[in-house]
C-alpha positions as a printed Julia matrix, in Angstrom:
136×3 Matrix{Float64}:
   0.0    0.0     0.0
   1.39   3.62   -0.9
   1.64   6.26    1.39
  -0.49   9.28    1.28
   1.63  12.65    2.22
  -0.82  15.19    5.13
   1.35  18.56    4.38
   0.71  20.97    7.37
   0.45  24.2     5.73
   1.7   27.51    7.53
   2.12  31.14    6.01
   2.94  34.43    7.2
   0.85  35.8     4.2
  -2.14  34.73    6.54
  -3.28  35.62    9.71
  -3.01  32.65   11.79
  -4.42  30.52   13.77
  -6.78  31.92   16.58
  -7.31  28.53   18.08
  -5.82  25.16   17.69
  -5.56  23.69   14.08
  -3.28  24.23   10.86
  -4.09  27.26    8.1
  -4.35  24.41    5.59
  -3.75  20.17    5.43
  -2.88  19.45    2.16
  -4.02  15.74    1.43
  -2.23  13.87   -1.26
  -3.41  16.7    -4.09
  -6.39  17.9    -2.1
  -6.28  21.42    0.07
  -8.8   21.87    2.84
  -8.15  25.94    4.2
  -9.28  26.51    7.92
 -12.32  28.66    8.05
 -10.95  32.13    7.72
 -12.05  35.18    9.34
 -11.37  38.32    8.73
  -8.53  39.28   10.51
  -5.26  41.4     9.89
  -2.5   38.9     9.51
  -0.32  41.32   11.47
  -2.71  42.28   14.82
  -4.83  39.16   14.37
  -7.63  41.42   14.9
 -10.75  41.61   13.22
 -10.36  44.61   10.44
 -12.53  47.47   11.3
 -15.59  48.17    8.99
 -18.55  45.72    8.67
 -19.2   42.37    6.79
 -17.58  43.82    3.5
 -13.89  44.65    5.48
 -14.21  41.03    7.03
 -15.46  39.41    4.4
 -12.39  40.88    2.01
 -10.04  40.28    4.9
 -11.12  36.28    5.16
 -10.94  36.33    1.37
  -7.39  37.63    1.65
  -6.15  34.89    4.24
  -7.97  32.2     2.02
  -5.94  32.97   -1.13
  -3.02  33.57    0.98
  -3.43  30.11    2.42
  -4.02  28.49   -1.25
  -0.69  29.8    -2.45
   1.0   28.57    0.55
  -0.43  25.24   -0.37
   0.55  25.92   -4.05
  -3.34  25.92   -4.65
  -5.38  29.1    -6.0
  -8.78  30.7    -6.45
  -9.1   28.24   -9.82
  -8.8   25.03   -7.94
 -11.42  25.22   -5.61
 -14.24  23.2    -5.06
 -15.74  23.81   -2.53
 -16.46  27.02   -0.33
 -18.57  27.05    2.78
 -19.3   30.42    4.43
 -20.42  31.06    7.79
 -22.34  34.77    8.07
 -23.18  35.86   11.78
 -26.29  37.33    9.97
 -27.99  35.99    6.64
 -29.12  39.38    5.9
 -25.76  39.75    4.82
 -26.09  37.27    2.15
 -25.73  40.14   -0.66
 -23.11  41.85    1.02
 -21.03  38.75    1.33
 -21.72  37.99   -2.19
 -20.54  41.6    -3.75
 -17.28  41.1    -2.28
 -16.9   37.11   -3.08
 -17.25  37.94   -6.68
 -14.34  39.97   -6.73
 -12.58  37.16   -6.18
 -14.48  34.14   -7.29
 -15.43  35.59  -10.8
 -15.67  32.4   -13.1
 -16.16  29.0   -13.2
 -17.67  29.25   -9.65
 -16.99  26.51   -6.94
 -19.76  24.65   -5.11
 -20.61  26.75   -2.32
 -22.75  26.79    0.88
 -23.24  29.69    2.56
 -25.58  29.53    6.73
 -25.78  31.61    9.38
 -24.08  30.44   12.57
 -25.3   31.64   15.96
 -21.68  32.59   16.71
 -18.1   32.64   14.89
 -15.01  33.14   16.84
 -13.96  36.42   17.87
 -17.47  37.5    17.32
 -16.85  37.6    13.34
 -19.25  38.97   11.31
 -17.97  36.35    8.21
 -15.93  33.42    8.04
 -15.16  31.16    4.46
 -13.49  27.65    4.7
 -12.66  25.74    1.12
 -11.52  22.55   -0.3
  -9.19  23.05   -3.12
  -6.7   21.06   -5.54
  -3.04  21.59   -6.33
  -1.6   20.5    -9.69
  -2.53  20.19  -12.99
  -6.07  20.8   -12.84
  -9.05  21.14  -16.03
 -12.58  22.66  -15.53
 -14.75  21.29  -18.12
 -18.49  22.09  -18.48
């Protein structure tokens, strides 16, 4: 039986951890990025603002965390997002487009009774590395 390589992914290009777990586990050629919140990778506080800051913030730590795990934006699969409110739906949205513009990833997207740090947004993804083809 071969062996299958866990790669513990860590980056300064992210804020990290508030708790304890890894940024990223890369698993033979599949990424799974820690729900990130939006938080400035050099305070590891949440950025001021509202959902939009945070929400550009976590998407800043996730493609942070993808290169790290020599992933990207066009290898994921999967995205689930946590919103403190659903009203923020749209919000959320506006700024996710900015970085998820084509060939969108499955994506879930619930309101959680409480994220950590009292975050207004966090986004978790499952991603690829390698040679990868999106066919329709």
């Amino acid at each position: 039986m071969s062996t299958i390589v866990r790669k513990l992914i860590s980056t300064d290009n992210a804020a990290k951890p508030v708790a304890p777990y890894s940024q990223a586990v890369v698993a033979d050629r599949t990424v799974y990025v820690s729900g990130c919140l939006g938080l400035d990778k050099d305070t590891i506080k949440l950025v001021p603002g509202g959902v939009e800051q945070q929400t550009e913030a976590a998407l800043k730590n996730l493609v942070a965390t993808l290169e790290a795990a020599g992933s990207g934006v066009d290898k994921v699969i999967k995205n689930t997002i946590y919103v403190k409110d659903l009203n923020d739906f749209g919000a959320v949205n506006e700024v996710y487009k900015k970085v998820f513009s084509k060939d969108f990833p499955a994506r879930v997207c619930i309101q959680a009774a409480r994220l950590p740090l009292d975050a207004l947004v966090e986004i978790e993804s499952i991603a690829l590395t390698g040679d990868v083809e999106t066919q329709e």
